[in-house]
N, CA and C atoms as a LAMMPS dump frame, in Angstrom:
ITEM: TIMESTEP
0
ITEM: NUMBER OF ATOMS
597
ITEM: BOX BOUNDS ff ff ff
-5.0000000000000000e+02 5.0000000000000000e+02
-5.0000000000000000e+02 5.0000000000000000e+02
-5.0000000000000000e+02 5.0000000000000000e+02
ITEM: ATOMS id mol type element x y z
1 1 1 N -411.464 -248.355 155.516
2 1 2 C -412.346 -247.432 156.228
3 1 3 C -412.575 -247.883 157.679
4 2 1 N -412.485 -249.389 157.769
5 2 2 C -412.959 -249.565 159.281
6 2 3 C -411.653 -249.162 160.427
7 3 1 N -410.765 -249.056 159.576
8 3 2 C -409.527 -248.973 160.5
9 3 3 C -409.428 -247.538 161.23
10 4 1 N -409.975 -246.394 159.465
11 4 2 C -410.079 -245.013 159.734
12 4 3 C -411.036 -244.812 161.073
13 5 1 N -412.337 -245.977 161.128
14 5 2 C -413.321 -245.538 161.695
15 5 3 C -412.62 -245.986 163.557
16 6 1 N -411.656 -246.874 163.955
17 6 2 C -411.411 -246.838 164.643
18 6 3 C -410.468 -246.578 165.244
19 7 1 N -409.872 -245.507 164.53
20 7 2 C -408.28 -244.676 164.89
21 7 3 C -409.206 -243.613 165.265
22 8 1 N -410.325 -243.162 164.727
23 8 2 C -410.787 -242.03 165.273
24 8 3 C -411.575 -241.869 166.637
25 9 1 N -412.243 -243.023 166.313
26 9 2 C -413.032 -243.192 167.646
27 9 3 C -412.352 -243.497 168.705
28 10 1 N -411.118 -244.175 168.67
29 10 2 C -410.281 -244.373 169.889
30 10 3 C -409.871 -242.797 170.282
31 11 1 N -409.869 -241.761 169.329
32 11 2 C -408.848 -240.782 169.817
33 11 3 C -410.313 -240.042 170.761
34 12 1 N -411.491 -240.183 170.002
35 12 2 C -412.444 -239.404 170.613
36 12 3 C -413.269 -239.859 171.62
37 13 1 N -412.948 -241.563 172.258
38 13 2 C -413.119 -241.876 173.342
39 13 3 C -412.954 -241.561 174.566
40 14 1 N -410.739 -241.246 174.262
41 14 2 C -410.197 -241.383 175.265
42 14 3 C -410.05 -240.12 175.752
43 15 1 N -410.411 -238.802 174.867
44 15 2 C -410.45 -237.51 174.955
45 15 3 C -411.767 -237.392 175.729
46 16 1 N -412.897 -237.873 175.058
47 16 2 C -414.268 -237.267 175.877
48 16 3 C -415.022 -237.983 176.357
49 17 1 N -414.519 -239.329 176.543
50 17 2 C -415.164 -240.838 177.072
51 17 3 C -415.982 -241.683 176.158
52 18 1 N -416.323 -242.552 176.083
53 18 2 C -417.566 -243.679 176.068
54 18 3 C -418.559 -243.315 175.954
55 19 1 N -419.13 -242.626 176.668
56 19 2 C -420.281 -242.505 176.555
57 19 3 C -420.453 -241.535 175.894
58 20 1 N -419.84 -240.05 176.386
59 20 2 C -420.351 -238.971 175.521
60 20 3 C -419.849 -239.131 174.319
61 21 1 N -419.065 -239.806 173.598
62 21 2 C -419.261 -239.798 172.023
63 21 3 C -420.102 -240.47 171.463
64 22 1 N -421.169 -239.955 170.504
65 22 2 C -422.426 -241.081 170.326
66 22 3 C -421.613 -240.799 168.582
67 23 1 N -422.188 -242.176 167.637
68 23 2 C -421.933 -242.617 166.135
69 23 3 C -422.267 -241.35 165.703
70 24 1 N -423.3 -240.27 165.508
71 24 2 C -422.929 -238.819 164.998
72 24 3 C -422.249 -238.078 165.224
73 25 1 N -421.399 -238.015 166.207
74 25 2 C -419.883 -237.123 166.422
75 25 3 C -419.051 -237.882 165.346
76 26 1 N -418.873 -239.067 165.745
77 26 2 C -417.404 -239.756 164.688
78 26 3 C -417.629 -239.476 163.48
79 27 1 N -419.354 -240.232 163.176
80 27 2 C -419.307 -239.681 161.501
81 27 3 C -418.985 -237.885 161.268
82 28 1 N -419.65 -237.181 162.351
83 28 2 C -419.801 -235.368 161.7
84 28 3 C -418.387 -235.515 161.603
85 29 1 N -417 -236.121 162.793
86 29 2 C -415.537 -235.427 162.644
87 29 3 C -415.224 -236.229 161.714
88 30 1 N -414.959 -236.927 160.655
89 30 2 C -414.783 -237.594 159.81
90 30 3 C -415.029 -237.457 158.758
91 31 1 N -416.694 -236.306 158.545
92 31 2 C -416.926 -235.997 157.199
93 31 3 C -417.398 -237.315 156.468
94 32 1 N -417.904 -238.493 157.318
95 32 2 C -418.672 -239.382 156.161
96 32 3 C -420.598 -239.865 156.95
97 33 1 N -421.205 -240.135 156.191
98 33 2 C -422.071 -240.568 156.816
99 33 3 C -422.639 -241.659 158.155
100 34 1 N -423.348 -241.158 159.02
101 34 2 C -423.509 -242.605 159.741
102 34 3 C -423.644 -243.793 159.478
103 35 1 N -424.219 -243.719 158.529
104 35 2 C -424.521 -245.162 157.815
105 35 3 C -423.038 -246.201 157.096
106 36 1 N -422.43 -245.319 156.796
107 36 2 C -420.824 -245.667 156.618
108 36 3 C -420.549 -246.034 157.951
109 37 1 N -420.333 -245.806 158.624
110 37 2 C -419.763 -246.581 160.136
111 37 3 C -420.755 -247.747 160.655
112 38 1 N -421.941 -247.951 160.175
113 38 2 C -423.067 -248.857 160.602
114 38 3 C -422.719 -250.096 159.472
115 39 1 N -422.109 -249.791 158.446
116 39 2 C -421.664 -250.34 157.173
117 39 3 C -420.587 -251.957 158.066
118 40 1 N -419.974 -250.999 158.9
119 40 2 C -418.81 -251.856 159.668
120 40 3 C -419.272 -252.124 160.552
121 41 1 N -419.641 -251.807 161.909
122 41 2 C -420.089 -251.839 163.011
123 41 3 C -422.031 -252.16 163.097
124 42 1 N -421.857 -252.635 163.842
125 42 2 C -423.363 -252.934 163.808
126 42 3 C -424.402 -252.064 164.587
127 43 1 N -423.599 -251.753 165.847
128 43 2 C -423.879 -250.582 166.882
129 43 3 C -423.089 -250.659 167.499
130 44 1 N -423.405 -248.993 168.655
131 44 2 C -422.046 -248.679 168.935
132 44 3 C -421.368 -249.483 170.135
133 45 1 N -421.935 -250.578 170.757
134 45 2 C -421.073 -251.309 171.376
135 45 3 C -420.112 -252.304 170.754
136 46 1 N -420.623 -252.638 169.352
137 46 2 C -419.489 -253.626 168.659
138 46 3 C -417.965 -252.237 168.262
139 47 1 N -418.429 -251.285 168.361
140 47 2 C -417.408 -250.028 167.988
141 47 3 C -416.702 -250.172 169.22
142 48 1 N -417.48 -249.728 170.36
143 48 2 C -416.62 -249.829 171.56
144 48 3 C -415.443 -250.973 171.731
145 49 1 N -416.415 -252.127 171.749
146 49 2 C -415.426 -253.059 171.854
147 49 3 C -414.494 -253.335 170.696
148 50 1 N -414.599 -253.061 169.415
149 50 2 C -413.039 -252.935 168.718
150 50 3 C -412.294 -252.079 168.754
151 51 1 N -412.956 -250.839 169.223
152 51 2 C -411.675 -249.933 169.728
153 51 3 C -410.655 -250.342 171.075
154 52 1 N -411.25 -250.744 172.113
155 52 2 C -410.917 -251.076 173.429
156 52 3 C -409.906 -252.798 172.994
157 53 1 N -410.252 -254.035 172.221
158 53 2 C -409.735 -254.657 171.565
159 53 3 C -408.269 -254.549 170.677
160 54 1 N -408.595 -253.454 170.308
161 54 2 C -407.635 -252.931 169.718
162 54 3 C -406.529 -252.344 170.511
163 55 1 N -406.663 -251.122 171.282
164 55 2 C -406.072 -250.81 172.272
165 55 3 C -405.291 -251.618 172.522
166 56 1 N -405.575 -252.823 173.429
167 56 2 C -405.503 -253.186 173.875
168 56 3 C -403.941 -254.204 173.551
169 57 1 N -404.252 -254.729 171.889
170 57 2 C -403.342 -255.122 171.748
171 57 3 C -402.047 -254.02 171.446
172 58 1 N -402.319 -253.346 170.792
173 58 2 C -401.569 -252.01 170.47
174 58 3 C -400.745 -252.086 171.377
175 59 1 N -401.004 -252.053 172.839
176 59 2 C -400.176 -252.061 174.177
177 59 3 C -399.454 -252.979 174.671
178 60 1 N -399.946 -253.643 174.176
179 60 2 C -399.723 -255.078 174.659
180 60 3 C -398.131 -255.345 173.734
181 61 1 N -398.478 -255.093 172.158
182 61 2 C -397.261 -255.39 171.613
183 61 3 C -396.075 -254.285 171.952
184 62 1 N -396.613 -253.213 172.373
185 62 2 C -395.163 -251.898 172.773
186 62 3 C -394.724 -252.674 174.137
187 63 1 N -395.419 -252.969 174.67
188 63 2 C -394.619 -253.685 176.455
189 63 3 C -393.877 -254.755 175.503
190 64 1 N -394.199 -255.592 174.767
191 64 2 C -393.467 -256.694 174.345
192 64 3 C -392.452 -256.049 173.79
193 65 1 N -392.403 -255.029 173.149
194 65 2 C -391.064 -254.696 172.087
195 65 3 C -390.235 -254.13 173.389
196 66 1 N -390.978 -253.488 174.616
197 66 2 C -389.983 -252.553 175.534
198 66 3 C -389.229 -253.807 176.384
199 67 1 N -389.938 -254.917 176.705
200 67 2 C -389.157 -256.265 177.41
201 67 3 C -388.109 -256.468 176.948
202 68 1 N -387.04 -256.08 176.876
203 68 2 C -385.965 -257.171 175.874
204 68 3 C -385.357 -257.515 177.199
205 69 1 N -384.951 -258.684 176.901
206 69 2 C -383.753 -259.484 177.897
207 69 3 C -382.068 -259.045 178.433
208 70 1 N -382.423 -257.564 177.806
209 70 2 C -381.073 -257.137 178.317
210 70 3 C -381.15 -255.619 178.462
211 71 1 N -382.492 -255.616 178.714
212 71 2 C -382.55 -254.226 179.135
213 71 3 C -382.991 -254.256 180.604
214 72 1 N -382.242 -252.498 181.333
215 72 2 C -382.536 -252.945 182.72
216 72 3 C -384.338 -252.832 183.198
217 73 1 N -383.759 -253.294 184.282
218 73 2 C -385.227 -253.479 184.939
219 73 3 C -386.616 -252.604 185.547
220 74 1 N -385.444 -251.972 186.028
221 74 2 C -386.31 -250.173 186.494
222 74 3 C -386.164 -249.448 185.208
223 75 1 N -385.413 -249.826 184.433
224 75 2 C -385.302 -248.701 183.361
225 75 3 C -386.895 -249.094 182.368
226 76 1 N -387.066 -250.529 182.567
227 76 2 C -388.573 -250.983 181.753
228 76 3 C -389.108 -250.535 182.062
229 77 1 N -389.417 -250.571 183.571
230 77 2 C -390.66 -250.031 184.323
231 77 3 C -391.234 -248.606 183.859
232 78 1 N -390.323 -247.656 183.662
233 78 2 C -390.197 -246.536 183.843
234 78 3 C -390.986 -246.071 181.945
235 79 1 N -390.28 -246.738 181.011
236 79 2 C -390.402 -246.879 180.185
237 79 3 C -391.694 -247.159 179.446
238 80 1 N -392.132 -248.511 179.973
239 80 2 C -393.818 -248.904 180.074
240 80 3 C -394.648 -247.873 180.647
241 81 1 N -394.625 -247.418 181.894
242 81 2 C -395.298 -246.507 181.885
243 81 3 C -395.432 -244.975 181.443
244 82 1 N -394.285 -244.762 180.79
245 82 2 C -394.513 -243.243 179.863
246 82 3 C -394.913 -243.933 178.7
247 83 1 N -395.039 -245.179 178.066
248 83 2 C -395.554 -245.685 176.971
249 83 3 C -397.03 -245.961 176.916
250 84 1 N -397.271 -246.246 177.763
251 84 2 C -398.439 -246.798 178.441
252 84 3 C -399.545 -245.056 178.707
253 85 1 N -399.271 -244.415 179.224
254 85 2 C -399.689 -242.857 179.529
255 85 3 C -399.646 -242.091 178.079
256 86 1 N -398.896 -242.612 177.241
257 86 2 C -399.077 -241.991 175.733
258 86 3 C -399.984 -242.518 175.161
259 87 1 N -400.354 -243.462 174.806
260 87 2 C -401.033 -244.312 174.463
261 87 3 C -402.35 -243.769 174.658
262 88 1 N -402.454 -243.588 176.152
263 88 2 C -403.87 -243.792 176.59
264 88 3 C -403.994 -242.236 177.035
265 89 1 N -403.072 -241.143 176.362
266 89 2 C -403.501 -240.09 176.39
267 89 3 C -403.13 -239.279 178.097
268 90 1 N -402.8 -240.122 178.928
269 90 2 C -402.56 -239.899 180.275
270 90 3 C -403.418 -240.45 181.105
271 91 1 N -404.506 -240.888 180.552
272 91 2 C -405.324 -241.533 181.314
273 91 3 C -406.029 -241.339 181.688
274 92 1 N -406.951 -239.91 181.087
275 92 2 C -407.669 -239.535 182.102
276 92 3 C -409.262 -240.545 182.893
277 93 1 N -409.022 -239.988 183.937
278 93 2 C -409.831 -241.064 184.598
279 93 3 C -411.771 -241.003 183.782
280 94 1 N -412.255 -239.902 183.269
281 94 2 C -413.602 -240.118 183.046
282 94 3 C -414.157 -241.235 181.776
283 95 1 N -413.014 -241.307 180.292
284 95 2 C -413.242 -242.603 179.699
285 95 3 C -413.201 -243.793 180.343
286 96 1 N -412.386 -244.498 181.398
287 96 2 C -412.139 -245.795 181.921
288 96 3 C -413.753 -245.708 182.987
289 97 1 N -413.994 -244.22 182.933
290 97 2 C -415.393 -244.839 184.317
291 97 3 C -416.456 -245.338 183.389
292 98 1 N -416.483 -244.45 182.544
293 98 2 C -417.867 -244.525 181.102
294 98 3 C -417.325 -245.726 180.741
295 99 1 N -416.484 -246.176 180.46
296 99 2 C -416.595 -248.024 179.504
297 99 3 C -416.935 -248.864 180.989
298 100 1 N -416.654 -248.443 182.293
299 100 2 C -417.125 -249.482 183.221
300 100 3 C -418.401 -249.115 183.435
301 101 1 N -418.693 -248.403 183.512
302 101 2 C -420.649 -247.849 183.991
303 101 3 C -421.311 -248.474 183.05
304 102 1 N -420.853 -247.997 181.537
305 102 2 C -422.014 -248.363 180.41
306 102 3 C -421.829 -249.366 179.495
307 103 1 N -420.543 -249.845 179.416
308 103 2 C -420.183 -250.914 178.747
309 103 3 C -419.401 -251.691 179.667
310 104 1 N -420.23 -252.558 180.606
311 104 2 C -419.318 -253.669 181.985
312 104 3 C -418.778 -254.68 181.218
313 105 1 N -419.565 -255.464 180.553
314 105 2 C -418.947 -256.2 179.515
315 105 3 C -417.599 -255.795 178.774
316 106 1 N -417.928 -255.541 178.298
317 106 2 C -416.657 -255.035 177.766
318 106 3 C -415.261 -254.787 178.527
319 107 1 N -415.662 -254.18 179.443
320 107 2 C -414.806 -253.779 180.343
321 107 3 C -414.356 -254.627 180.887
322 108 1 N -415.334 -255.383 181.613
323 108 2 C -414.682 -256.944 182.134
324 108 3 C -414.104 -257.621 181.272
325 109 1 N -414.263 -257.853 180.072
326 109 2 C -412.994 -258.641 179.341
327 109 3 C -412.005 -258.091 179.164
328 110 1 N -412.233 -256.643 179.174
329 110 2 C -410.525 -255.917 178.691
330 110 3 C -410.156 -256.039 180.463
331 111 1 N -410.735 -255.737 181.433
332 111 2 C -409.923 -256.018 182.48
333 111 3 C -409.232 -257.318 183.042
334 112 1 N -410.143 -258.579 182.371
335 112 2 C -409.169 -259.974 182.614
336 112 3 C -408.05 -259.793 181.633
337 113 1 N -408.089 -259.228 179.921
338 113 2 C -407.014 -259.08 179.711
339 113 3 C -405.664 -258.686 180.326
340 114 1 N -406.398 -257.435 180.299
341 114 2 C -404.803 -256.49 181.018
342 114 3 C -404.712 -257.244 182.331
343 115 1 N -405.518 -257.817 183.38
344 115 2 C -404.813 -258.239 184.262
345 115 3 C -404.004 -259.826 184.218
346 116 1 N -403.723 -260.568 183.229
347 116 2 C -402.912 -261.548 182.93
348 116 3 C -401.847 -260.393 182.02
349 117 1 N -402.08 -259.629 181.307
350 117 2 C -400.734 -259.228 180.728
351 117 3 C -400.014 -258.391 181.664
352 118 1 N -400.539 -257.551 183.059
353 118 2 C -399.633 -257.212 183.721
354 118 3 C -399.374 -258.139 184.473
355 119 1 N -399.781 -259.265 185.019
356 119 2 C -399.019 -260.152 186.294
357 119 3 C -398.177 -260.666 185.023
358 120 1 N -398.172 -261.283 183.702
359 120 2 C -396.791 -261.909 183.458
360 120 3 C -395.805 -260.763 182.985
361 121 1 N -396.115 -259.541 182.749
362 121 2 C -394.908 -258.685 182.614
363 121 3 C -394.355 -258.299 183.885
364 122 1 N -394.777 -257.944 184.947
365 122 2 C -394.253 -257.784 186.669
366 122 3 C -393.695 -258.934 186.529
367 123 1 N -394.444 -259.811 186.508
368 123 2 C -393.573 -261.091 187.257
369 123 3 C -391.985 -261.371 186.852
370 124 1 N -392.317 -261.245 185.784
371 124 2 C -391.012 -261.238 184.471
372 124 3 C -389.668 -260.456 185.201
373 125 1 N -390.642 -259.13 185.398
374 125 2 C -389.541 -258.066 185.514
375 125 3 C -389.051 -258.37 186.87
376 126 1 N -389.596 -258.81 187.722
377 126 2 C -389.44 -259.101 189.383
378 126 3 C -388.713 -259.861 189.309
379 127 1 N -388.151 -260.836 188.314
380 127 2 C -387.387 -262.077 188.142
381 127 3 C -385.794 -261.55 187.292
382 128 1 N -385.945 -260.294 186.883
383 128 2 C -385.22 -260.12 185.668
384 128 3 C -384.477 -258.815 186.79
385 129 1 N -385.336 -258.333 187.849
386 129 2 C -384.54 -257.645 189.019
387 129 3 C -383.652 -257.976 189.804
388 130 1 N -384.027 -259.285 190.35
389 130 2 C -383.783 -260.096 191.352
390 130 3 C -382.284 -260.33 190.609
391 131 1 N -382.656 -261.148 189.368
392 131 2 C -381.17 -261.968 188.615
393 131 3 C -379.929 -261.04 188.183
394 132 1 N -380.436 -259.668 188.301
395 132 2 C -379.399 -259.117 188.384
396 132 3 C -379.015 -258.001 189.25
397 133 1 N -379.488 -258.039 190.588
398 133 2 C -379.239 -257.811 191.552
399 133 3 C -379.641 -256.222 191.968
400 134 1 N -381.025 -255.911 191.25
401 134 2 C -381.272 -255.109 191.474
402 134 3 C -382.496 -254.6 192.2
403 135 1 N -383.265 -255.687 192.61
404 135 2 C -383.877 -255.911 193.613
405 135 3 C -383.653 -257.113 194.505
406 136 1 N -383.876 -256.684 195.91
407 136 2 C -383.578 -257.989 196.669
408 136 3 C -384.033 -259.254 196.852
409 137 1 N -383.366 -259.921 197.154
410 137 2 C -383.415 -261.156 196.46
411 137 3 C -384.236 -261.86 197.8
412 138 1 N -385.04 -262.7 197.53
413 138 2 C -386.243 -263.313 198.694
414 138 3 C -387.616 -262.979 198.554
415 139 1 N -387.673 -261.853 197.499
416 139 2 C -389.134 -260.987 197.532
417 139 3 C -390.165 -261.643 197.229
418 140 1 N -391.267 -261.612 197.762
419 140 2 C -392.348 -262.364 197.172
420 140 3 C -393.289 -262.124 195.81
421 141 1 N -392.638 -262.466 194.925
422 141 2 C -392.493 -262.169 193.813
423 141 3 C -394.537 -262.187 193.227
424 142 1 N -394.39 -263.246 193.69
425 142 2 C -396.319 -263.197 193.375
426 142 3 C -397.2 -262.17 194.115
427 143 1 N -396.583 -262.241 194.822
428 143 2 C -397.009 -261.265 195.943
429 143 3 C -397.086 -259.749 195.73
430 144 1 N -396.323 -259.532 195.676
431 144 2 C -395.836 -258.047 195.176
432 144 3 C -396.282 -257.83 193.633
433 145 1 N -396.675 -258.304 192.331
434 145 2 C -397.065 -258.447 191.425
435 145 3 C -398.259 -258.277 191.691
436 146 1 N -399.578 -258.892 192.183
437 146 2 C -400.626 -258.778 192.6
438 146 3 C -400.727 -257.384 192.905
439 147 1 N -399.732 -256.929 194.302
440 147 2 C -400.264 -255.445 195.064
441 147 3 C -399.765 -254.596 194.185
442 148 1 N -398.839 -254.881 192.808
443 148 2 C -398.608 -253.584 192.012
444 148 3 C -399.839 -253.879 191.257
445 149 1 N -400.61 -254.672 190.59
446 149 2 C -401.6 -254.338 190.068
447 149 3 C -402.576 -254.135 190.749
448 150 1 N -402.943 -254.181 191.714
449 150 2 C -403.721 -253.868 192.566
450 150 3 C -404.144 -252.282 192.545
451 151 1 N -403.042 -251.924 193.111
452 151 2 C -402.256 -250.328 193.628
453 151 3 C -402.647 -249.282 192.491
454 152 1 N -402.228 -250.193 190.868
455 152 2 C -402.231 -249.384 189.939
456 152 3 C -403.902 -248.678 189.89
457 153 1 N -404.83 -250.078 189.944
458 153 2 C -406.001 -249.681 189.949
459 153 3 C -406.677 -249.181 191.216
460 154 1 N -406.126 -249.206 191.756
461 154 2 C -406.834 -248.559 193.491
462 154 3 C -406.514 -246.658 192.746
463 155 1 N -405.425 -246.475 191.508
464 155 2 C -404.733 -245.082 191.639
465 155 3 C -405.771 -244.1 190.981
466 156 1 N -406.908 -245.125 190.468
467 156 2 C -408.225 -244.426 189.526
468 156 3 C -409.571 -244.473 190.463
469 157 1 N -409.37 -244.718 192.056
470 157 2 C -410.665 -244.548 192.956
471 157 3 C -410.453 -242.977 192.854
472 158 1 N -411.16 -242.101 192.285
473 158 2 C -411.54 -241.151 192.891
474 158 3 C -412.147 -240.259 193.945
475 159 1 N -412.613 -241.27 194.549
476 159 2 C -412.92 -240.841 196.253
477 159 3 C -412.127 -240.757 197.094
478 160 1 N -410.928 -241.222 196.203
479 160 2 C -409.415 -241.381 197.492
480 160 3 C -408.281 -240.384 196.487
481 161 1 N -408.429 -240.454 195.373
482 161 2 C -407.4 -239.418 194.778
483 161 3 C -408.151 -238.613 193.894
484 162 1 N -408.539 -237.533 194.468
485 162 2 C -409.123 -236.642 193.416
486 162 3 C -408.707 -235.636 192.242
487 163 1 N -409.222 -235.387 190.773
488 163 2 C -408.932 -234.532 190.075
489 163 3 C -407.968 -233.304 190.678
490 164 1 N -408.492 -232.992 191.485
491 164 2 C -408.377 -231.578 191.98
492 164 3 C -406.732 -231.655 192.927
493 165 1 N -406.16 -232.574 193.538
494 165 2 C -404.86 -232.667 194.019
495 165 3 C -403.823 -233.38 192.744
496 166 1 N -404.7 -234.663 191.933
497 166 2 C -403.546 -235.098 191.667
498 166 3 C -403.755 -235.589 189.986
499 167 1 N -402.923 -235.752 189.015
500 167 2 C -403.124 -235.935 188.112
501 167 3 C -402.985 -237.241 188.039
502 168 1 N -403.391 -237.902 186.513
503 168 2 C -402.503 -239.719 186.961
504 168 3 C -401.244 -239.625 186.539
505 169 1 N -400.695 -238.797 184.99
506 169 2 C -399.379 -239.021 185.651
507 169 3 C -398.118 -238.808 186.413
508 170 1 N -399.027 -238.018 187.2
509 170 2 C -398.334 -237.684 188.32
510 170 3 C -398.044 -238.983 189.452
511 171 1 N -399.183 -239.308 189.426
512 171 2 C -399.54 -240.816 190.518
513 171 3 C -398.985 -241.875 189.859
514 172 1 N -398.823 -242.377 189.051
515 172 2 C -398.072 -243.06 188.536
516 172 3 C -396.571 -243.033 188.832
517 173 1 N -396.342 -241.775 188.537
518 173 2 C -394.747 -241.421 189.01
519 173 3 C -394.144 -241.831 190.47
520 174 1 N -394.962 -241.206 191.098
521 174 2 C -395.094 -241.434 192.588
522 174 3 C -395.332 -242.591 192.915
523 175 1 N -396.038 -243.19 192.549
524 175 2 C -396.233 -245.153 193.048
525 175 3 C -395.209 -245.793 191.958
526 176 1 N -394.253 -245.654 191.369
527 176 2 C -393.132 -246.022 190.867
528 176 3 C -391.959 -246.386 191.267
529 177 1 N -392.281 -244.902 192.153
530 177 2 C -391.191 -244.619 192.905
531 177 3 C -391.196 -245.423 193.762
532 178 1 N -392.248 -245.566 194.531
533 178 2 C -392.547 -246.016 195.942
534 178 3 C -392.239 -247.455 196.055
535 179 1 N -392.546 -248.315 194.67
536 179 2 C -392.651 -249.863 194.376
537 179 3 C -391.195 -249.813 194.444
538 180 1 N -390.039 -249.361 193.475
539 180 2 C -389.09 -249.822 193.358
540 180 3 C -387.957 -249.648 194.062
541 181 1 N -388.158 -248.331 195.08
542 181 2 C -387.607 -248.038 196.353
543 181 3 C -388.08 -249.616 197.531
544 182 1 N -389.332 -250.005 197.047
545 182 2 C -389.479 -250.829 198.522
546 182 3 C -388.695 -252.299 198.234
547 183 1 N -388.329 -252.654 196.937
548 183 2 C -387.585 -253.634 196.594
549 183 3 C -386.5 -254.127 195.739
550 184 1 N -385.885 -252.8 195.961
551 184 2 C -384.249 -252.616 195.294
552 184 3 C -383.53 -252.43 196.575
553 185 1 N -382.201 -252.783 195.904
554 185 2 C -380.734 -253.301 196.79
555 185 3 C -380.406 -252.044 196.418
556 186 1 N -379.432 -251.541 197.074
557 186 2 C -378.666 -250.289 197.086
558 186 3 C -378.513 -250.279 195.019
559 187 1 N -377.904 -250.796 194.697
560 187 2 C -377.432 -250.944 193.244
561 187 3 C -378.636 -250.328 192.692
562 188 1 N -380.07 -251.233 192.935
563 188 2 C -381.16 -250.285 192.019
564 188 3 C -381.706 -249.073 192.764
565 189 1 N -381.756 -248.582 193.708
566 189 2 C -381.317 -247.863 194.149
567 189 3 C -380.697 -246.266 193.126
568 190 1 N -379.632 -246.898 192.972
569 190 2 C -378.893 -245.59 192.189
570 190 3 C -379.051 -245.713 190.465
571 191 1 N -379.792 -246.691 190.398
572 191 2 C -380.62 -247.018 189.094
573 191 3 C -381.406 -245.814 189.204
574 192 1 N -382.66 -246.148 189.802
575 192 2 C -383.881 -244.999 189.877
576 192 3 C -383.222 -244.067 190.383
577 193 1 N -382.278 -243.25 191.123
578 193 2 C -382.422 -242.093 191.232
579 193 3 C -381.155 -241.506 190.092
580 194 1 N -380.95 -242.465 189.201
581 194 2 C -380.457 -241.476 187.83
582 194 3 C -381.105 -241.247 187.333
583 195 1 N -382.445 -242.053 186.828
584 195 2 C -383.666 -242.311 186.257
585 195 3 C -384.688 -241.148 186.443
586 196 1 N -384.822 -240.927 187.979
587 196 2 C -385.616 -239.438 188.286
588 196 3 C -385.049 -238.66 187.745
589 197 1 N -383.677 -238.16 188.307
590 197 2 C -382.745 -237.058 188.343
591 197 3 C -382.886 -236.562 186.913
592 198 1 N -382.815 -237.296 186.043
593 198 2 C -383.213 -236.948 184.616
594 198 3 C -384.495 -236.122 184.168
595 199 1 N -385.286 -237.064 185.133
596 199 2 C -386.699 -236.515 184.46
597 199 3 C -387.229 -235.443 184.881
């Protein structure tokens, strides 16, 4: 049951946020009592945080299965993030504001997470570009790792990209582009634009 209770609540987080789902929505869509979810959870921030926990690894192990050592490099990239946007539904930006407004805690640990699991997957991949010659070789590999995670999260300020022009995965697409155009050799290069051309 606790698993049921947090397959659901993840779906009705990421659909209507954090905050606006309170423990009587999950129990009413579920058909069991509140007290059944209080059974597991103690309140709804220990819920929050095993859903977001959870998540978390969930993602964590699909980037690991999408890494393999002989797959290309832009082709990961590309990959992780339509995996990554499924996952999390596309992303919309009003759940990620509600777990930072009302649950900081929380948030701050899932954000030191994800930010050690994206600098060692960039880094990885920045190394796994370079070695096979599909980005140029000299790049400042720490460097550029940092400003892609950076970038990613600058792509959820809404005072600078609003609902109303741009979607995220649209922005995503577009700062994809932009990263692997600024540090591919001709070769990756015609990587990503088979890669678009497709999509």
């Amino acid at each position: 049951m606790q698993e049921q209770i947090i397959e659901k609540a993840t779906e009705m987080y990421l659909t209507l946020g954090f905050k606006s789902v309170t423990m009587d929505d999950i129990a009413n869509e579920m058909g069991i009592s509140k007290k059944t979810i209080y059974q597991h959870f103690s309140n709804k921030n220990d819920l929050v945080e095993a859903v977001t926990m959870q998540m978390f690894e969930t993602i964590s192990c699909g980037i690991d299965q999408i890494c393999q050592p002989d797959k290309n490099a832009i082709e990961e990239l590309f990959e992780i993030k339509d995996f990554v946007l499924h996952k999390l539904k596309d992303e919309k930006a009003s759940p990620i504001f509600q777990l930072q407004k009302y649950f900081p805690k929380i948030y701050k640990t899932l954000h030191g997470k994800e930010y050690c699991k994206m600098q060692d997957c960039v880094v990885t991949n920045l190394k796994k570009g370079v070695e096979t010659g599909l980005y140029r070789p000299g790049i400042d590999i720490e460097f550029i790792s940092k400003i892609y995670y950076s970038c990613v999260h600058a792509l959820k300020d809404k005072n600078v990209f609003s609902d109303e022009s741009y979607n995220f995965r649209m922005m995503e697409e577009l700062y994809l582009d932009y990263h692997v155009r600024a540090i591919s050799t001709t070769k990756g290069l015609q990587v990503l634009e088979k890669i678009t051309n497709k999509s």
